[in-house]
C-alpha positions as CSV (number, residue, x, y, z in Angstrom):
1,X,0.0,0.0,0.0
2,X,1.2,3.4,-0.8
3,X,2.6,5.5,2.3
4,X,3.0,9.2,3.1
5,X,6.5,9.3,4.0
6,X,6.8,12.8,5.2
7,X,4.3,15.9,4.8
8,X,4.1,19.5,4.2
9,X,1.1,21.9,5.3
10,X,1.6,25.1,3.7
11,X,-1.2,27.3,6.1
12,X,-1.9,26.7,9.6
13,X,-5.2,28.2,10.1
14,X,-8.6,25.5,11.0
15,X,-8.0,23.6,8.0
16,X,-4.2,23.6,7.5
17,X,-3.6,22.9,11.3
18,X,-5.9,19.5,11.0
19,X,-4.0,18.0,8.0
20,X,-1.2,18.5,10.0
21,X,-2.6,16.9,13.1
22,X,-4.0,13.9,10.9
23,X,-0.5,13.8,9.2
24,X,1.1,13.5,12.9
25,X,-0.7,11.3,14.5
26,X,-0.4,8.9,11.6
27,X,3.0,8.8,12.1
28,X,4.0,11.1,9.7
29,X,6.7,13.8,10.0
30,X,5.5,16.9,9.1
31,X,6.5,20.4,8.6
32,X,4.4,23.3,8.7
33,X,5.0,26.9,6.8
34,X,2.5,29.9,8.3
35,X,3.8,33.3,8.5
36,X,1.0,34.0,11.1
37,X,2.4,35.4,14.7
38,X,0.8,33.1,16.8
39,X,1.1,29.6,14.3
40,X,2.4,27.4,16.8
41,X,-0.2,28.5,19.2
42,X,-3.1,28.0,17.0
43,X,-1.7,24.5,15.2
44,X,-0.6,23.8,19.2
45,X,-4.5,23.9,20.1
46,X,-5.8,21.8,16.8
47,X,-3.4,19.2,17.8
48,X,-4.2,18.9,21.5
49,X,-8.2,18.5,20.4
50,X,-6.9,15.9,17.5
51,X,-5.1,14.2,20.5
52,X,-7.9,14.1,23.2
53,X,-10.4,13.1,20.1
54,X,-7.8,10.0,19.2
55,X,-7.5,9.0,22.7
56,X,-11.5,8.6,22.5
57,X,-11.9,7.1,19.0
58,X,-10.1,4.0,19.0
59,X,-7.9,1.4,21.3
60,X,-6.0,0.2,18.3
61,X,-2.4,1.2,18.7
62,X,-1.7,4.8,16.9
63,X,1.8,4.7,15.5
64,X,4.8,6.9,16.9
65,X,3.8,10.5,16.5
66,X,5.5,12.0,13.6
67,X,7.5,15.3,14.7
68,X,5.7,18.6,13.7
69,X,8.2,21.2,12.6
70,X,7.4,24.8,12.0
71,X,10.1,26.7,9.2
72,X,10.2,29.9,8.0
73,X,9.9,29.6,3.6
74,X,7.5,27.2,1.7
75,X,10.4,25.8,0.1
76,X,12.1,24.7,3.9
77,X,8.8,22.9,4.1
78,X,8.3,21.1,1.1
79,X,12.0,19.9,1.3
80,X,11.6,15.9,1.0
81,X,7.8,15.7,1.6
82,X,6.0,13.4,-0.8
83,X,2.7,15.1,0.1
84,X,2.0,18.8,0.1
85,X,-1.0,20.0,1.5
86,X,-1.8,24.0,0.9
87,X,-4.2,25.4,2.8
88,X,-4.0,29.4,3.0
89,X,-7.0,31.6,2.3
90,X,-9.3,31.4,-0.4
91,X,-7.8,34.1,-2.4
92,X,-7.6,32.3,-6.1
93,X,-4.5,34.7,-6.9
94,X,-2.7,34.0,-3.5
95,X,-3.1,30.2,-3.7
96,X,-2.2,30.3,-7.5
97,X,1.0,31.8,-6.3
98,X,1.7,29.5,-3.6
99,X,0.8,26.2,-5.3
100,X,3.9,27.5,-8.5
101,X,6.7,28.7,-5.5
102,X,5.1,24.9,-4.0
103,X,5.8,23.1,-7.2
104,X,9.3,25.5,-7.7
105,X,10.8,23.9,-5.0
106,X,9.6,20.6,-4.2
107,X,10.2,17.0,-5.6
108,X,8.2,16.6,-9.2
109,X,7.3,13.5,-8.2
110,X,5.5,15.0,-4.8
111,X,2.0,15.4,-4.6
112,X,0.8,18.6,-4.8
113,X,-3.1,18.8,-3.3
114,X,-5.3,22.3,-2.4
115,X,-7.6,22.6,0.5
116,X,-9.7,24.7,-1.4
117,X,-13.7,25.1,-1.1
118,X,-14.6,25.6,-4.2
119,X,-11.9,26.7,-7.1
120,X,-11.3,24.8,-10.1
121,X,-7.6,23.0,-9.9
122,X,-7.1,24.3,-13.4
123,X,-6.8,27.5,-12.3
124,X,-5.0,26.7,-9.6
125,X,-2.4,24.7,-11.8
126,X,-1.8,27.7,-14.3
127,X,1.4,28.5,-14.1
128,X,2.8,25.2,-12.5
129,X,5.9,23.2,-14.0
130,X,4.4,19.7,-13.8
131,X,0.7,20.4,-13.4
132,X,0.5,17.1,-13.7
133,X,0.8,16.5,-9.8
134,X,-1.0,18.6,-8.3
135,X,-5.5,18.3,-8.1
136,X,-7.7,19.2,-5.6
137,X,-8.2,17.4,-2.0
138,X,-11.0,19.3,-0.5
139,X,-11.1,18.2,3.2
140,X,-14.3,18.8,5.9
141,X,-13.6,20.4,9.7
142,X,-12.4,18.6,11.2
143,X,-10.1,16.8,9.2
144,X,-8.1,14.7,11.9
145,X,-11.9,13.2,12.4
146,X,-14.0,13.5,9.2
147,X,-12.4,11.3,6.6
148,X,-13.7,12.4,3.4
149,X,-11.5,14.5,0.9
150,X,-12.9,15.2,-2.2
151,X,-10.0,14.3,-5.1
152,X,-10.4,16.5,-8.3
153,X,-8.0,16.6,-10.8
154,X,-7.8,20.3,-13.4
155,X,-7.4,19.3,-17.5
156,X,-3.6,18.8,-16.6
157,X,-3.7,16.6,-13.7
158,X,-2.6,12.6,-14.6
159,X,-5.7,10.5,-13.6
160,X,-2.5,8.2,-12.0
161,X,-1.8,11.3,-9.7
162,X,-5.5,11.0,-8.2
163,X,-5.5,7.4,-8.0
164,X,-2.2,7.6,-5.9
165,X,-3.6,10.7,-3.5
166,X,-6.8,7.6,-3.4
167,X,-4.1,5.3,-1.6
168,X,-2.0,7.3,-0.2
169,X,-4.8,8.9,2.2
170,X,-6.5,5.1,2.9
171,X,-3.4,4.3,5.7
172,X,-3.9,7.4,7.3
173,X,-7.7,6.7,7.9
174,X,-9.2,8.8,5.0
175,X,-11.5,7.8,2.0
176,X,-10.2,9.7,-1.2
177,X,-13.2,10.1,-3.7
178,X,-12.4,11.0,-7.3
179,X,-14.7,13.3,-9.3
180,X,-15.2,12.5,-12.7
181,X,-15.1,16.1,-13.6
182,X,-13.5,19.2,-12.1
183,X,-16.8,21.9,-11.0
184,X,-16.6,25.2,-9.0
185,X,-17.3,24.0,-4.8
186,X,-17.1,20.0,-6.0
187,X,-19.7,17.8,-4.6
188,X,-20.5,18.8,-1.2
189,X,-20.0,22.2,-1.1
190,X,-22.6,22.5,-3.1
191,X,-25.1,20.2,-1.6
192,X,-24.4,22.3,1.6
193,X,-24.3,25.4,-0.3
194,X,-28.1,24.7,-1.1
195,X,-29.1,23.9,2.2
196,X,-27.3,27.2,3.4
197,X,-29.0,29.2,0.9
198,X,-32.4,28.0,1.8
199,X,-31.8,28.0,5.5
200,X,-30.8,31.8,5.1
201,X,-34.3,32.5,3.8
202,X,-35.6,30.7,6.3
203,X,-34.4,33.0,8.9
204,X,-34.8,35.9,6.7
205,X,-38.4,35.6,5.7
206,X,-38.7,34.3,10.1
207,X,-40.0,30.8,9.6
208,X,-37.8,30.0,12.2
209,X,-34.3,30.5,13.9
210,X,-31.2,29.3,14.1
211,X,-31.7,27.1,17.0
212,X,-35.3,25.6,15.2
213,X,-33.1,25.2,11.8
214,X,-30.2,23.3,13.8
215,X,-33.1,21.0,15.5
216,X,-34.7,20.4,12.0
217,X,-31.5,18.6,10.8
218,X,-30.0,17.0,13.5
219,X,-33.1,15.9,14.8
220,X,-34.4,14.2,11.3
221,X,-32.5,13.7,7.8
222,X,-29.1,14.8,9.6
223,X,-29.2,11.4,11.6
224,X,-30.2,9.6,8.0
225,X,-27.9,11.2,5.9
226,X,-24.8,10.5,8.7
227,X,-25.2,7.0,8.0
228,X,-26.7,6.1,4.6
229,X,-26.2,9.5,2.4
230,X,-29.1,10.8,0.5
231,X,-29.9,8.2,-2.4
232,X,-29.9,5.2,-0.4
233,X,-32.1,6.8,2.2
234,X,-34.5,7.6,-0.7
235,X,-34.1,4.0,-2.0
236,X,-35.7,2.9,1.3
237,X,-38.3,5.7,1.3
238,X,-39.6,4.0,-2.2
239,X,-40.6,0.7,-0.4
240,X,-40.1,-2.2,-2.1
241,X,-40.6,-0.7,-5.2
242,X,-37.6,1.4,-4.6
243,X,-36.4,4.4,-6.2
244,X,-37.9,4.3,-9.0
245,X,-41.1,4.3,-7.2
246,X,-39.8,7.1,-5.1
247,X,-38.9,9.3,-8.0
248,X,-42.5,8.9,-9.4
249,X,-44.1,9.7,-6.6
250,X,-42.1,12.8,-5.2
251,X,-40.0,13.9,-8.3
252,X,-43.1,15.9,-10.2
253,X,-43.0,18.2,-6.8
254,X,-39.7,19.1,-8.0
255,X,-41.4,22.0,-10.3
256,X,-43.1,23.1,-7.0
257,X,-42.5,26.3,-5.9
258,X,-41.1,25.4,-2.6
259,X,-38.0,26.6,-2.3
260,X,-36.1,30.3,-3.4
261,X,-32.6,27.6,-4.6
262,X,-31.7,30.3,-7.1
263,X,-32.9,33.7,-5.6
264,X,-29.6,35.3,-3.7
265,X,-30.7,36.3,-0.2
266,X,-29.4,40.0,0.8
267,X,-27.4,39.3,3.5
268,X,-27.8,42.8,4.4
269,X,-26.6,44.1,8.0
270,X,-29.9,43.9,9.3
271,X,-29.5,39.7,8.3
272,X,-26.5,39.6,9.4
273,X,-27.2,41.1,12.8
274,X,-30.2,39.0,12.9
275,X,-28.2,35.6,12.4
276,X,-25.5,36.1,14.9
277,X,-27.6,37.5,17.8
278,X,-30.2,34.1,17.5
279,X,-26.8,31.8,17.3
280,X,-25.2,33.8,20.4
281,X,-28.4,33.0,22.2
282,X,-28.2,29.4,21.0
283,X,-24.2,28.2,21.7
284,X,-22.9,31.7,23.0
285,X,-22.6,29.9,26.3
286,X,-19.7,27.8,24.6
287,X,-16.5,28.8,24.0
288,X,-15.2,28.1,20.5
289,X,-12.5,25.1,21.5
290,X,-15.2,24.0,24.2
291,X,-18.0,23.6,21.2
292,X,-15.0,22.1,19.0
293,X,-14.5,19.3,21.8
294,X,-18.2,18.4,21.9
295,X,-18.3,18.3,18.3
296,X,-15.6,15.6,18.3
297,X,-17.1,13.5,21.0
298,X,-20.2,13.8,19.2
299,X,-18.8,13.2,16.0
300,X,-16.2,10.3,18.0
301,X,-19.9,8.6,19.1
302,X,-21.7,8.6,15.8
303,X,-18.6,6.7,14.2
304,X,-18.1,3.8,16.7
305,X,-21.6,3.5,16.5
306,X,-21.9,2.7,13.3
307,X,-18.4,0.6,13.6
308,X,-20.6,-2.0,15.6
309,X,-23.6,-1.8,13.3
310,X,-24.5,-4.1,10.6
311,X,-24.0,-7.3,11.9
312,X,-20.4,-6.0,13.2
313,X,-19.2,-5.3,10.1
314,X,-19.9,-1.3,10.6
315,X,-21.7,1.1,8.1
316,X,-20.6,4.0,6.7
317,X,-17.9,6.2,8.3
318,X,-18.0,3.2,11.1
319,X,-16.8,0.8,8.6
320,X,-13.7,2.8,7.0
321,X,-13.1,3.4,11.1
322,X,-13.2,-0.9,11.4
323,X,-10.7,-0.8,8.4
324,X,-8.2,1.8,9.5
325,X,-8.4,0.0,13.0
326,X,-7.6,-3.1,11.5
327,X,-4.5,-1.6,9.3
328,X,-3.5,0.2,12.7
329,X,-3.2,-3.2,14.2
330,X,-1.6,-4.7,11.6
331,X,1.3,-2.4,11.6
332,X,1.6,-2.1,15.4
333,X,5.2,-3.5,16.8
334,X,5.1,-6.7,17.4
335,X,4.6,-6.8,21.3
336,X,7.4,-8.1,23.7
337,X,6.7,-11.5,25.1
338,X,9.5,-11.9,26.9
339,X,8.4,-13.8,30.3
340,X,8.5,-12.1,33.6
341,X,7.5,-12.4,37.2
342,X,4.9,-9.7,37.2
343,X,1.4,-9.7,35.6
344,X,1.4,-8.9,31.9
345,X,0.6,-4.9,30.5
346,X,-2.4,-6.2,28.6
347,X,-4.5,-2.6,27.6
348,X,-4.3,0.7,27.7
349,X,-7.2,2.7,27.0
350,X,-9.8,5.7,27.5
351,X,-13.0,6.0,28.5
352,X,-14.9,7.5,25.5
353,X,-18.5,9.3,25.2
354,X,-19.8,6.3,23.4
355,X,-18.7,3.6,26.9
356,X,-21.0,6.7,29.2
357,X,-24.6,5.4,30.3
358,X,-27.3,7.7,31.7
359,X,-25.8,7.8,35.4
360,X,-22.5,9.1,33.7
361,X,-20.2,5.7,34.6
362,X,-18.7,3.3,31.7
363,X,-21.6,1.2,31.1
364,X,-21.3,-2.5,32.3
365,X,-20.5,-4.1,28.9
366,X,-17.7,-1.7,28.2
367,X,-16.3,-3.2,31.6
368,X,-16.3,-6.8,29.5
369,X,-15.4,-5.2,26.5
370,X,-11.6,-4.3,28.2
371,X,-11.5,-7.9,29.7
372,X,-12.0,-9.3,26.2
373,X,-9.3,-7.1,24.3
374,X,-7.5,-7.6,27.1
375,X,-7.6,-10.9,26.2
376,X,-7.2,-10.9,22.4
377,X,-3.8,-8.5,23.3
378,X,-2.5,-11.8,25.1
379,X,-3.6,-14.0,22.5
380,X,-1.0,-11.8,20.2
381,X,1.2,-12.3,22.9
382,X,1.2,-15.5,21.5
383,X,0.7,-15.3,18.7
384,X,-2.5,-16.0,17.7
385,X,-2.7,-13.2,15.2
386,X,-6.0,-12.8,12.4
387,X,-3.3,-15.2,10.2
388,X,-3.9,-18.1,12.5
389,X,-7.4,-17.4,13.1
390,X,-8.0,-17.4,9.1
391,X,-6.2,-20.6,8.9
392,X,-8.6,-22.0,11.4
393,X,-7.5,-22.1,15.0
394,X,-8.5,-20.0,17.6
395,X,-9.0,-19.7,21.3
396,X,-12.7,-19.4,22.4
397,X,-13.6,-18.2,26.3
398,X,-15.9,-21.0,27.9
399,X,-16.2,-19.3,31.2
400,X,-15.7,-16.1,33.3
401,X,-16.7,-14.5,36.8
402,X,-16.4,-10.6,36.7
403,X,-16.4,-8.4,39.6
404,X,-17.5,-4.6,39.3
405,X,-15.9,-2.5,42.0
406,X,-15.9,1.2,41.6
407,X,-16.8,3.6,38.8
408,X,-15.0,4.5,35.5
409,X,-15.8,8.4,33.8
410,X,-16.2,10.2,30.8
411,X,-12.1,10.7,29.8
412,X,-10.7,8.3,32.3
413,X,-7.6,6.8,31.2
414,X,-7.8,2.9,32.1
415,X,-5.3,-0.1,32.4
416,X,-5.6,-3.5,32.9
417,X,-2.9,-6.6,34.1
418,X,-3.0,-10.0,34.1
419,X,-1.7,-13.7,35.8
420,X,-1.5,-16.3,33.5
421,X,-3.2,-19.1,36.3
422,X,-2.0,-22.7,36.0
423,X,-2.7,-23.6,32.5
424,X,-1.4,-25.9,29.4
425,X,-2.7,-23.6,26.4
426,X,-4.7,-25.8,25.3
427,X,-6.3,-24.3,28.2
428,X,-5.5,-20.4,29.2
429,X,-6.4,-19.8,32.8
430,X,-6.0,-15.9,33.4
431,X,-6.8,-13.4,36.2
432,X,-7.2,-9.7,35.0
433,X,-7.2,-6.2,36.8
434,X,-8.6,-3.1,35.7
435,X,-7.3,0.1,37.1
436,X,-7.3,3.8,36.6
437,X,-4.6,5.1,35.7
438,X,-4.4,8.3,37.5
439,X,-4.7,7.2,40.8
440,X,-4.5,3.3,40.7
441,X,-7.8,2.4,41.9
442,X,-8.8,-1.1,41.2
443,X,-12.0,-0.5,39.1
444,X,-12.6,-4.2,38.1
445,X,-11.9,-7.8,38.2
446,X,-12.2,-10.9,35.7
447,X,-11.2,-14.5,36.0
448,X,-11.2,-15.3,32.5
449,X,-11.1,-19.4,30.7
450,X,-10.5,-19.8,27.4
451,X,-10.4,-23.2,25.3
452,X,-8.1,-23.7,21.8
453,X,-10.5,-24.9,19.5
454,X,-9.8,-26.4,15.3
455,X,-12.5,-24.4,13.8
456,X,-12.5,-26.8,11.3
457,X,-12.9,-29.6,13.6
458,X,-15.2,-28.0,16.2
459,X,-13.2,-29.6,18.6
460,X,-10.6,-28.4,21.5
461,X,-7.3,-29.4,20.6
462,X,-4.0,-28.5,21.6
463,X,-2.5,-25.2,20.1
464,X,0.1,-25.6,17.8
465,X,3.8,-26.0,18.5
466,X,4.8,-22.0,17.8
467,X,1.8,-21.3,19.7
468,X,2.7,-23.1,22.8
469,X,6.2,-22.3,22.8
470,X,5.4,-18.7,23.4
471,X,3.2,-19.8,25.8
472,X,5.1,-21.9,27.8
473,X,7.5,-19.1,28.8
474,X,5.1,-16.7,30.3
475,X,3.2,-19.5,32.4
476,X,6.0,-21.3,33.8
477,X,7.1,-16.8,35.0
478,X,3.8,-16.8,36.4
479,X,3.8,-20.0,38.4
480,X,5.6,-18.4,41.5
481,X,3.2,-15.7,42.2
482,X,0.9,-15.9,44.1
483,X,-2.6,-16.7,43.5
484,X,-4.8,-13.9,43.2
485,X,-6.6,-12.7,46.3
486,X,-10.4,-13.0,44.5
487,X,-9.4,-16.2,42.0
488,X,-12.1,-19.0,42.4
489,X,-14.9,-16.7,43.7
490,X,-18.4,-17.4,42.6
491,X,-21.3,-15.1,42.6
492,X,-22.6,-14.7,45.6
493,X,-20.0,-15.5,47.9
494,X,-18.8,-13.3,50.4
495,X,-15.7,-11.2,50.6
496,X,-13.4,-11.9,52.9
């Protein structure tokens, strides 16, 4: 798979400053050219939002943060990056001139893409040298979350070029989509840019305000359209007849004069004043990085929900989540089994706004959900890996006995150790712990049984020999300690 080796962001505002966070926290060296005074600052607080969000999205196991630099000239930037990411203003003149000192100085066989809302990459690629690199890679806030960018080449671009930004952005977690024709504001720009337009009148002609608007969407088609798009929510609207039905039935209103699409709305200073005094009242009580950390756990929720939907196999933004999860664990080092006389480092992880119930705790499940990956991060120990499982072997847990000791929050970071109890791998006998971290408190307890099983069989059987040779090791460590205070208990029973 094709890898971003090393980035440049060329503009550090909203935009700019989120590339550079995805970029980072992917793994990927970046450097960063802004002429703004305070840069550093503003990147410095994208990053620590991209951070906290990370720490809530997903246990797999991010790579090595890649170092962010901040230079002083575009071309200190673009020095040996294989991606270049401009983002400054949308000025068509200023960007046009950035993108040729971009393409000046960097690598011709770099890729050149523009954040840009809404300006054709032929215009943008003008007075380039090789034109043939550089497209379009429109982005949505915020970037280090939402994984769409819009690819779209101009008449010079090499339809190779977009096909490599495509693969390129998949290890990092984002779905490239390539338009089949370059159009002022792409795709979704101008979806959104008839919604806005509509909305505007909305307020103008006093339907409604803001706050009403807001509810319409994210109470209704918002929730639809965040997990199955527009056409496939209208396929279902059509019965089983499906959209052809629905097209019959509701395209005809179409010529209706509903809406005012193509009438400009005078955004005058009375509309203006209008506007912003109805959304102080609604989110004024929010500062700007306070709303920006709700919309991430909010946005954080919707995509691990969808992860576990379909059967499991996720939907959506909740499947490219499952895949970048499973290429994050797939390029994780290898973990150290060396034996030792201490239970194991089995899990590291946050509580996230998804894990919350209505009393504000981690919900019981989530409290079995560590226990289990606990578990699956011993079984790499071992290395039973997704290979082995595929080729039909696989441990399967027969038994457990979970205790439930004090409460987990919102943001909590968690641990959890284990004792590998008196077991021959064909049978894995373990004893876990779940802490928090800050202060240690014991949170939780399993005692966990697990069987080795031949899929194909549907039998237990012993593991095999590569298997139980890592095993050995870390049993026979653990066979001195002591047994665990609560091992053996049954429901019920009394604490001593």
């Amino acid at each position: 798979m094709s890898k971003i080796q090393k980035a440049a962001c060329i503009g550090g505002g909203v935009i700019g400053g989120a590339w550079a966070a995805r970029f980072v926290l992917a793994g990927i060296d970046t450097a960063m050219f802004d002429p703004h005074p305070e840069a550093e600052r503003i990147v410095g607080e994208v990053m620590a939002n991209a951070e906290r969000a990370y720490g809530l999205l997903t246990m797999a196991p991010l790579p090595k943060k890649g170092r962010l630099t901040f230079v002083k000239t575009i071309e200190e930037a673009v020095e040996g990056a294989d991606w270049i990411q401009e983002s400054v203003p949308e000025r068509i003149e200023l960007k046009r001139n950035v993108i040729t000192q971009i393409d000046a100085a960097a690598d011709p066989e770099a890729l050149i893409g523009s954040s840009t809302s809404g300006i054709m990459p032929t215009e943008l690629q003008r007075d380039m040298r090789h034109p043939e690199r550089m497209f379009v890679a429109h982005p949505y806030n915020p970037v280090y979350l939402l994984p769409l960018a819009e690819l779209v080449g101009g008449e010079k671009t090499a339809p190779a070029t977009l096909e490599e930004a495509k693969a390129r952005l998949a290890p990092i977690g984002m779905k490239g989509v390539i338009l089949k024709k370059e159009i002022e504001a792409f795709v979704g720009d101008r979806l959104l840019e008839a919604v806005w337009r509509e909305g505007l009148w909305l307020i103008k002609d006093d339907i409604c305000d803001t706050e009403t608007l807001d509810d319409v969407i994210r109470y209704s088609f918002g929730m639809r359209w965040a997990q199955m798009g527009m056409f496939e929510t209208y396929r279902i609207a059509g019965g089983e007849a499906g959209m052809r039905h629905f097209i019959a039935q509701f395209g005809p209103c179409l010529s209706w004069p509903w809406t005012k699409l193509m009438d400009v709305v005078d955004l005058d200073d009375a509309l203006v004043d209008k506007i912003a005094s109805q959304s102080d009242a609604q989110s004024g009580a929010y500062g700007f990085r306070e709303l920006e950390r709700i919309r991430d756990e909010n946005l954080v929720g919707i995509m691990q929900t969808l992860k576990g939907s379909n059967g499991g196999e996720g939907w959506g933004a909740g499947k490219l989540l499952s895949e970048f999860e499973k290429h994050l664990w797939a390029n994780a080092p290898k973990p150290d089994a060396r034996p030792g006389k201490e239970p194991l480092k089995l899990l590291d992880v946050k509580v996230n706004p998804s894990w919350v119930d209505y009393n504000g705790h981690m919900t019981e499940f989530r409290y079995n959900q560590c226990f289990a990956d606990s578990a699956d991060a011993l079984l790499r120990l071992i290395g039973v890996d997704m290979d082995y499982v595929a080729a039909g072997h696989s441990y399967y847990t027969v038994e457990a006995h979970n205790q439930w000791l004090d409460e987990a929050k919102l943001g909590d970071a968690l641990e959890v150790t284990g004792q590998i109890l008196p077991s021959d791998g064909k049978k894995i006998h373990t004893f876990m712990w779940l802490r928090r971290a800050s202060d240690g408190a014991l949170l939780a307890t399993c005692e966990h049984l697990m069987l080795h099983v031949s899929s194909r069989e549907g039998k237990v059987v012993p593991p095999l020999p590569e298997v139980l040779a890592k095993f050995r090791p870390l049993a026979d460590a653990h066979a001195g300690l002591a047994p665990p205070e609560n091992a053996g208990r049954v429901v019920g029973q009394k604490k001593v």
